[in-house]
N, C-alpha and C positions, 0 to 999 in steps of 0.2 A: 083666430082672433088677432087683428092687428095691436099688438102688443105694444110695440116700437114706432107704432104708425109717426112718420115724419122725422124720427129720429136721424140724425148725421152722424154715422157711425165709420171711423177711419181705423181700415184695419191694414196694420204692420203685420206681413207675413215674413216672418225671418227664415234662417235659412235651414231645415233639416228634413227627416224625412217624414216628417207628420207635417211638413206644410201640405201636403194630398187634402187635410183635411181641412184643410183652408177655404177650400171648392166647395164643399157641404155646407163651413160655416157662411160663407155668404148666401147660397140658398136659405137657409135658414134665417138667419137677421132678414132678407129681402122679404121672404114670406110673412115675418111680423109687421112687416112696413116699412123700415128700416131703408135709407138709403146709404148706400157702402160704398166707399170711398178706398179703393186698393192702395196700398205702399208693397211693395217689395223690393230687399234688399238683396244685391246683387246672388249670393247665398242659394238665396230662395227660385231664381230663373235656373238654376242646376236640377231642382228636384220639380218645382210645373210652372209650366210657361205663362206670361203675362196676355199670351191670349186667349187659353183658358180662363184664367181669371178677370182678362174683361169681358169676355162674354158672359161671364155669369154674372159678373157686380152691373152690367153695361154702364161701367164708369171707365173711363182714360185713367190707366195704371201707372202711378207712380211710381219710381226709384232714381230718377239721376239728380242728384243735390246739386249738380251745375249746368240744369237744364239753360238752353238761354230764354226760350219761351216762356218756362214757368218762374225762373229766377228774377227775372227783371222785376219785379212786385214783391223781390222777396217770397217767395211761394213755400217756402220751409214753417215761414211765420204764417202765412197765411191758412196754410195746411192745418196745422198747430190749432188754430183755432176758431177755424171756423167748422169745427165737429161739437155735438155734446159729449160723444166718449169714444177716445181714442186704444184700440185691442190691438195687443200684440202677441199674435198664434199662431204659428210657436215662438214662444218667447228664449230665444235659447240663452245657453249661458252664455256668451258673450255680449248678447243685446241688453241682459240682464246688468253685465260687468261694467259695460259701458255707461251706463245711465246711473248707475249706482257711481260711478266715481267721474263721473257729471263730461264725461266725452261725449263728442258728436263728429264722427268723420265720414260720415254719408247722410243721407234725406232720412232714411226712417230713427238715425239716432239725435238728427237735428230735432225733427219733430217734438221725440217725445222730451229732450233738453228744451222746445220752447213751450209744451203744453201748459194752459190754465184751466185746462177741462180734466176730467175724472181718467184716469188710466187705469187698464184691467189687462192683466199680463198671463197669460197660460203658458206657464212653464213645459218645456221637451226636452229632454237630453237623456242619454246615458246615465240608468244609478248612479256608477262613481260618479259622475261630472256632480249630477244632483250631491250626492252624499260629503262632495269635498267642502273641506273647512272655507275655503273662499266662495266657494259657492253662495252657502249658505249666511255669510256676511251680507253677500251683497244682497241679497233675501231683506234681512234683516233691516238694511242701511232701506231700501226699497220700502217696504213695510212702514218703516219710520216715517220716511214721506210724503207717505199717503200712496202709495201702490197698494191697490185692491190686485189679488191673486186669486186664481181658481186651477185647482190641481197643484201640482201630476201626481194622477192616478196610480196606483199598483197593478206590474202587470207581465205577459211578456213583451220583451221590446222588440224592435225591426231586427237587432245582429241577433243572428242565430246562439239561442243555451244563455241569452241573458233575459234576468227577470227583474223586476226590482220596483223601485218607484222614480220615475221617471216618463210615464207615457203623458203624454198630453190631454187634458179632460174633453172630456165629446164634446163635438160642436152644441150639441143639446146646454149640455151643463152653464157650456160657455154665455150661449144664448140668456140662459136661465139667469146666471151671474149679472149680464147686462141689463138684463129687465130691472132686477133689483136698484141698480145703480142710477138707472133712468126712469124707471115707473115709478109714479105715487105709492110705495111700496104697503102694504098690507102691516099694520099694528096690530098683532093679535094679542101683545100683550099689554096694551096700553091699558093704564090705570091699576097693573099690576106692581107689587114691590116683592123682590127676589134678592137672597142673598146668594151671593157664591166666596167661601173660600179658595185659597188659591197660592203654592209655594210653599216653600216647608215652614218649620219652626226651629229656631235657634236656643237650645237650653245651656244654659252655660252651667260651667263647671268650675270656672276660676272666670278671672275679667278680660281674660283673650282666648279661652279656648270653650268650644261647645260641642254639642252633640245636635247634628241636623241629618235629615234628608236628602235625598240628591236631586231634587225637584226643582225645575227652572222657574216652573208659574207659568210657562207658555201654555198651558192647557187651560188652566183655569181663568188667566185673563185671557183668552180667546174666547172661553165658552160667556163671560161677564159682557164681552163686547159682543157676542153675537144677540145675546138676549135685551142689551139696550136697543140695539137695531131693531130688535123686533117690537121696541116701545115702552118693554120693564124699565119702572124705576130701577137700579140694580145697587146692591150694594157690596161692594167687592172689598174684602178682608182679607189684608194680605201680607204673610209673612217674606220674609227678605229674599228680593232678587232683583235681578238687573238687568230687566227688560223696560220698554215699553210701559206707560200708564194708561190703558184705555182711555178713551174718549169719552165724556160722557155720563161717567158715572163716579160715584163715590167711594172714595177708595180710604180708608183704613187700615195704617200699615203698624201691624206686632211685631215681636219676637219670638215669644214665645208661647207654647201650647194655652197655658193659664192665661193668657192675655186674648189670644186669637177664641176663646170660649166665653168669655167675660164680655168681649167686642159683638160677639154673635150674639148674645144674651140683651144686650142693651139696645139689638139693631132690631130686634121683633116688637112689632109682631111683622110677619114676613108671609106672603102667600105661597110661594115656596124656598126651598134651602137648595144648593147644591153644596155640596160639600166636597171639593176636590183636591185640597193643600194635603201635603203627607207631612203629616203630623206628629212630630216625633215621641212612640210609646212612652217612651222612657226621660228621667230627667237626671240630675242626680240630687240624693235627700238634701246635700249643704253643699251651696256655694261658696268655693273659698276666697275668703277678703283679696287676698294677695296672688300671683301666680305662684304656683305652685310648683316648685324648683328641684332638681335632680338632685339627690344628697348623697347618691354610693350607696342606698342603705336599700335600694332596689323601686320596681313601680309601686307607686303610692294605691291605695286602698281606696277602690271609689263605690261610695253604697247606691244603688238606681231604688229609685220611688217610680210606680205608673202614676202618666200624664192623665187627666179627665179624659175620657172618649168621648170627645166633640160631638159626632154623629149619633152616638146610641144618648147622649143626655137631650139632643132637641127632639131626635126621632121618637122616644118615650117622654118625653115631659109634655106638661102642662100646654105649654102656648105653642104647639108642634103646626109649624105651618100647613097647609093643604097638600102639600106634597114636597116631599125630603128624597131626593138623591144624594146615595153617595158612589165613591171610586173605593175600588180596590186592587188595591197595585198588589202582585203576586206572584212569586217567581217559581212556583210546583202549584199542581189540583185546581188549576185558575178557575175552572164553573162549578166547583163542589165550594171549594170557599168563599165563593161570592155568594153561592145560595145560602152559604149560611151564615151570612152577614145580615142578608137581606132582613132576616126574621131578628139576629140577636141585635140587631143595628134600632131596627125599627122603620127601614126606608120602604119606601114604595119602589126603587131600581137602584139598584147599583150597575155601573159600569165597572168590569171586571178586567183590567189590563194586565199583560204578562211584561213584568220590568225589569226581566232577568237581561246580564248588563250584554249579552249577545244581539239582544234586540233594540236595543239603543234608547228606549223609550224616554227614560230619564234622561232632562235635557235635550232630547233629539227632539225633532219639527213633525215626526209623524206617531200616530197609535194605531191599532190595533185594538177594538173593545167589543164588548159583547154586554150586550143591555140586557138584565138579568130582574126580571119581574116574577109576580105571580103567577102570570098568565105563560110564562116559558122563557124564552131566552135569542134575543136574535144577535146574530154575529153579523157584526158590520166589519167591512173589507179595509183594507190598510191606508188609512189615510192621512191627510196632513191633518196638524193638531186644530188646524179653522173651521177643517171640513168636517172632524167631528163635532166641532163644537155648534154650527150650522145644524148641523142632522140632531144633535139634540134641544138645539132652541124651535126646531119644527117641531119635536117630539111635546116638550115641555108644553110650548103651544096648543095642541093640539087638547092637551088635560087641562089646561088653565084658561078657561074663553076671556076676553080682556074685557075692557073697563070698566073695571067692577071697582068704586072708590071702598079704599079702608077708613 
C-alpha cells in the first residue's frame, strides 16, 4: 500500500554504524511512495558510500554546504523546505547537540536549523553516550521544540559485551513513525474522554518540607499525549513536576493526594482512567503552622495517616469508568504484586514497573513494564517512556472503539 505516495521525505544520514540501515530505510519509505531525498554528513561517507545511497533513493546525494552548484540558490534553504518530513537516521549525538543548542556548521545541521516541516530523529549511539546527563538535555531541549523521536531501542550494540539502550529503531518502526506524521492518521479514540494521572504528590508536613515520590511525570504525560494523538479528549491531573505540558489537553495541576482524588472525582464521568502518578501512601495527621525548628531536645515526633487509594476508590465505586488501568512501581515480587493489585485495586491492567533505583526508572527516559490482566501478563521490552506510552494508547484503543459521544 502506497502509504507515503508522493510524500517528500529528506533523510539526514548522520554518521555511525547504524547508518547501514539507512540503505533499508529508503527502500522502505520508496516502496510506500515516498520520494527520498538523501543528505549525508561527512561522518556518514566513512560507514556507506553516497553511491550506494544514490542508487537506492535514485536521488543526487547531498552533503557539501558549500556546494557552488547547489549553493547559489541558497540550497540549505531550499533543501529545508521543500520536503514534508525531514528524518534523521542515525541521529547521533552530536547531530542531536548541535541542533539542540541551535549550531549549523555543515548542510545536514543547516538544514534541520532552517526546517519549517515536521522533523523525526532516530536516535544511535553508545548507552553511555545515550545515558549521559547532556545527552539527555539535549533530548529534552529537542522535545520541547517539536522534535518527534522514534527509539533507541534496547539491545546488543555493534562494540563487542556492550548492551544497553542505544540501538537505532528499525527502519520499519521508522517508516511507521513517519506515516503517522504524514498520513491522515486514524482516531480511534475520537469522541472518547480519558483521564490519566501523572507525577507524584506533595504532602506537607510543615510550610516547606513534604513527603513526595521521586516521579518525574515523564511517563504519565507521555502516555496523556499519546492518547490525545489518538483523538481522546484527555484529561491530565497532575501533581508537581517540571517538565513539558502536553499539547492539547487539559491539564489540572495538585499537590496533594486528597486533592489529586477530589480533581479525579469531579473530572467523571470518564470512559477510561489511567492512573499512573505515585502517589504518596502516607501523609502526616497535622500539619504544622510554622517550620518546625531543631531545639536540642532531639527529632521531632511525626504521626503518618493513609492517603485515599486513588485507584481502588474509582476502580470499585459507583461512576468507574469502562476501563481503569493502573501502574505499579515495585522494587521485590514485580508480577506477584501487580496480580494482586489488579483484583484488590479493581483495574482491568496494571502496568507493573521494577523502580528499584539501580534501574533508573524514576526520572529516567526509559521503562521496562509488564501489562498484567486477566487473561495473563505480556512483558514488553525496554523502552523509551513514549514508546510505552504509544504501545498502550494502541492497546487502550484497541478496548475502547471511538466516537462514541458521552
Amino acid at each position: 500500500m502506497k502509504t507515503l505516495a508522493g510524500k517528500r521525505i529528506l533523510l539526514i544520514i548522520g554518521g555511525g554504524i547504524a547508518a547501514y540501515k539507512g540503505l533499508d530505510l529508503i527502500r522502505r519509505l520508496r516502496e510506500r511512495g515516498a520520494v527520498v531525498t538523501p543528505v549525508m554528513t561527512r561522518a556518514a561517507t566513512e560507514f556507506v558510500t553516497p553511491l550506494s545511497v544514490g542508487a537506492l533513493s535514485a536521488s543526487k546525494v547531498y552533503g557539501d554546504l558549500f556546494d557552488r552548484d547547489d549553493e547559489h540558490d541558497v540550497g540549505h534553504i531550499r533543501l529545508a523546505r521543500d520536503h514534508d518530513l525531514i528524518v534523521a537516521a542515525p541521529a547521533t549525538a552530536n547531530l542531536m547537540a548541535m541542533l539542540a543548542n541551535g549550531l549549523a556548521d555543515d548542510l545536514a545541521t543547516a538544514i534541520l536549523l532552517a526546517a519549517r516541516v515536521p522533523v523525526l530523529m532516530a536516535p544511535a549511539m553508545n548507552p553511555a553516550m545515550w545515558d549521559n546527563p547532556a545527552t539527555r538535555r539535549n533530548r529534552d531541549t529537542l522535545m520541547g521544540d517539536g522534535i518527534r523521536f522514534v527509539g533507541p531501542n534496547h539491545g546488543d550494540m555493534a562494540e563487542r559485551g556492550e548492551a544497553g539502550t542505544g540501538r537505532m529503531a528499525e527502519p520499519l518502526e521508522i517508516v511507521a513513525a513517519a506515516e503517522e506524521l504524514l498520513g491522515p492518521r486514524s482516531k480511534p479514540l475520537s469522541g472518547r474522554r480519558v483521564l490519566v494521572t501523572s507525577g507524584p504528590t506533595h504532602e506537607p508536613i510543615d510550610p516547606v518540607r513534604y513527603i513526595a515520590n521521586r516521579s518525574s511525570g515523564r511517563q504519565g504525560h507521555a502516555i496523556a499525549a499519546a492518547l490525545q494523538r489518538l483523538g481522546a479528549d484527555v484529561v491530565l491531573i497532575s501533581g508537581p513536576v517540571a517538565i513539558a505540558d502536553p499539547d492539547g489537553v487539559t491539564l489540572i495541576r495538585v499537590e496533594t493526594a486528597r486533592q489529586m482524588l477530589a480533581a479525579v472525582e469531579a473530572s467523571l464521568p470518564a470512559d477510561a482512567a489511567i492512573f499512573v502518578a505515585a502517589v504518596a501512601d502516607w501523609r502526616a495527621s497535622t500539619e504544622a503552622g510554622s517550620k518546625i525548628k531543631k531545639t536540642g531536645g532531639g527529632a521531632p515526633t511525626i504521626t503518618f495517616t493513609q492517603n485515599p487509594d486513588i485507584l481502588a476508590t474509582i476502580g470499585h465505586g459507583e461512576r468507574r469508568p469502562d476501563l481503569v488501568v493502573g501502574f505499579a512501581a515495585e522494587t521485590d515480587d514485580l508480577l506477584n504484586n501487580g496480580r494482586v493489585k489488579l483484583d484488590r485495586k479493581g483495574a482491568d491492567a496494571i502496568l507493573a514497573n521494577d523502580v528499584s533505583p539501580a534501574g533508573g526508572v524514576m526520572g529516567g527516559a526509559d521503562n521496562t513494564v509488564h501489562l498484567i490482566t486477566r487473561d495473563g501478563i505480556e512483558d514488553w521490552p525496554t523502552m523509551t517512556k513514549e514508546a510505552v506510552a504509544e504501545r498502550l494508547g494502541s492497546w487502550i484503543a484497541a478496548r475502547l472503539p471511538g466516537d462514541v459521544a458521552r
